[in-house]
C-alpha positions, 0 to 999 in steps of 0.5 A, spaced: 773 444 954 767 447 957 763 451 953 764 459 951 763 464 946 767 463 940 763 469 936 760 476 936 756 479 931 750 485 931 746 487 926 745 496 925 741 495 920 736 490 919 737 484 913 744 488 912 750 484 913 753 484 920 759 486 924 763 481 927 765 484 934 769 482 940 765 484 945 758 488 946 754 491 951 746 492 952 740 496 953 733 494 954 733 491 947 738 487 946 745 488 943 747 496 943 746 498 935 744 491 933 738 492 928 736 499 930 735 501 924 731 497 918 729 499 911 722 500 909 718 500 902 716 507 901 708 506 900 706 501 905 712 503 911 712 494 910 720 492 912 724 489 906 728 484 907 734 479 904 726 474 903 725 479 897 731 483 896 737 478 896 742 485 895 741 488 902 747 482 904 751 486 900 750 492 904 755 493 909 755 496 916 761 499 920 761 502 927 766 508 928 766 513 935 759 510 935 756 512 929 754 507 924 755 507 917 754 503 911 756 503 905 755 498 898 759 491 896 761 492 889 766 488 885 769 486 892 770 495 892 767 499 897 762 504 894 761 511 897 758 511 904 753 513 908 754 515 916 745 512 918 742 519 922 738 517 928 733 523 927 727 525 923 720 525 924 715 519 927 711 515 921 708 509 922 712 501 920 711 494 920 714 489 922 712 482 920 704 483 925 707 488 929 705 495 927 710 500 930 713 506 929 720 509 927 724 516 925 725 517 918 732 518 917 731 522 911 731 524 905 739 523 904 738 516 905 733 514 902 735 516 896 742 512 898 738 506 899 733 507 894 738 508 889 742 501 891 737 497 892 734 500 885 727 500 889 723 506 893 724 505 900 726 508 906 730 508 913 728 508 919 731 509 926 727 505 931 731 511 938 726 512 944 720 508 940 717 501 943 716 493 941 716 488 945 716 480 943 711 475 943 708 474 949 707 467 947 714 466 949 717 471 953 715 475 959 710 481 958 714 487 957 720 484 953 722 489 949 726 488 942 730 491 937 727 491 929 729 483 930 724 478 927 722 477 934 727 476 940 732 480 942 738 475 942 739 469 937 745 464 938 747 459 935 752 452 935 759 452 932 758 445 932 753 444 928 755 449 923 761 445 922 757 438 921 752 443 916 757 445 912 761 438 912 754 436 910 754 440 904 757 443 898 757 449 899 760 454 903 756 454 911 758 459 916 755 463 922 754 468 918 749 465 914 744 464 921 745 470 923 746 469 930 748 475 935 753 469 939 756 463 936 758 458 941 764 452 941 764 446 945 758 444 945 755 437 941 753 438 934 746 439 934 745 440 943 742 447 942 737 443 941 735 442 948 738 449 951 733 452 957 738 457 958 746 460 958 749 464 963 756 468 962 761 468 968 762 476 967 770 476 967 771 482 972 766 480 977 760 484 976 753 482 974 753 475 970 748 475 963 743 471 964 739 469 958 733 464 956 731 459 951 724 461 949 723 459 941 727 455 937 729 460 929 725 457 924 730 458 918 726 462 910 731 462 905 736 467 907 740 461 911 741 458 903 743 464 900 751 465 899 752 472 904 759 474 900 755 474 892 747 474 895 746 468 890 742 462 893 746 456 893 742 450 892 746 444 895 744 448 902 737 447 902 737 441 902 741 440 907 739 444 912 731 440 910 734 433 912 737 434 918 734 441 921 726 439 919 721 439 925 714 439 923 716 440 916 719 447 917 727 448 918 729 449 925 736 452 927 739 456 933 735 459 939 732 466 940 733 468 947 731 473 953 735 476 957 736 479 965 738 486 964 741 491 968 746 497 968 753 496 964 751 489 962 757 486 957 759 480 954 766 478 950 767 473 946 772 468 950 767 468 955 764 462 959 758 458 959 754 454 964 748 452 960 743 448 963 739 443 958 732 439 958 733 432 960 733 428 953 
């Protein structure tokens, strides 16, 4: 079987848990509503993330008539939820070396949040406001989202399978936090990816995205994204057969060829032309 999309995910707020999706659509940075939103620490506007505070993977993400919500997993129950503003006054944030701004999403949910987290912080909403990627890497220009670094991460279902049978713990998708899962493929192929193209299923413009970077992983891949605990047979693994020059490589960040109404859905076909081995 040729390779295809086997699964969808985006992430409205950044280092929160995701939402699986049948299809997506785009705008210039990337999957609509994937990490628009990110938390900052009330004092220095510096992003949190699951690397200090684990418990943001135990905030969920909904998205009902094109609002997005969020709400806390306690016990297995849902508690009170939040409906994320998209409106407020400019301030200045951080984003690993980027200094950037957002809008204040207010006091409401910082005060949600704050609460949750048991720490003063602040919501973000990134809207009109400008980031683009590494130029090391991608084109001048490429715009992005509150991702890490790149508007796309994709990874293979294939080599998760042969990670998690490797490993004690539970490993899935859900612990690499890609954008797009892939099947069919040989365990660890993606390696050598150049790039992926979606056959568009009603014959409009085909997605065309770029291999750029590899994903060097922290520990939020060895964290169980159900009680945001660390499983510690996870590690271990992912150290000896994703290593590359004494860091932990897995999945593929991706740019990709905008244009109007572009659209892609989980079924869909690959072509995926690689680096000769």
């Amino acid at each position: 079987m040729s390779p295809q999309i086997s699964q969808l995910f985006v992430y409205p707020i950044k280092s929160c848990a995701g939402i699986s999706v049948s299809s997506f659509q785009f705008d210039k940075k990337g999957p609509l509503f994937d990490r628009r939103w990110m938390l900052v620490d009330s004092a220095t506007g510096v992003f949190l993330s699951q690397r200090e505070i684990p418990q943001l993977a135990l905030i969920s993400t909904r998205i009902e008539e094109g609002q997005v919500w969020a709400s806390q997993l306690l016990d297995k129950t849902i508690a009170e939820s939040l409906c994320l503003n998209e409106q407020g006054k400019l301030i200045d944030v951080q984003v690993w070396s980027d200094d950037v701004r957002g809008y204040d999403c207010g006091d409401e949910a910082a005060n949600w949040f704050s609460q949750v987290l048991n720490r003063p912080c602040r919501l973000v909403f990134q809207g009109d406001c400008q980031r683009f990627a590494d130029e090391e890497y991608a084109d001048k220009g490429t715009s992005v989202g509150f991702a890490d670094g790149f508007p796309l991460l994709v990874v293979a279902q294939s080599s998760i399978n042969f990670l998690n049978d490797a490993c004690e713990a539970e490993i899935s998708a859900i612990n690499f936090r890609p954008n797009i899962v892939v099947e069919n493929t040989v365990v660890f192929a993606e390696r050598n990816w150049l790039s992926l193209t979606a056959n568009d299923l009603v014959g409009s413009v085909n997605l065309d995205m770029t291999v750029v970077k590899s994903c060097e992983r922290c520990v939020i891949p060895a964290l169980n994204p159900n009680t945001a605990k660390r499983e510690s047979s996870i590690l271990p693994v992912l150290l000896k057969h994703c290593r590359k020059e004494k860091k932990i490589h897995f999945g593929q960040n991706l740019t990709f060829n905008y244009s109007d109404k572009l659209e892609i859905k989980v079924g869909q076909a690959l072509i995926i032309t690689e680096e000769a081995v």
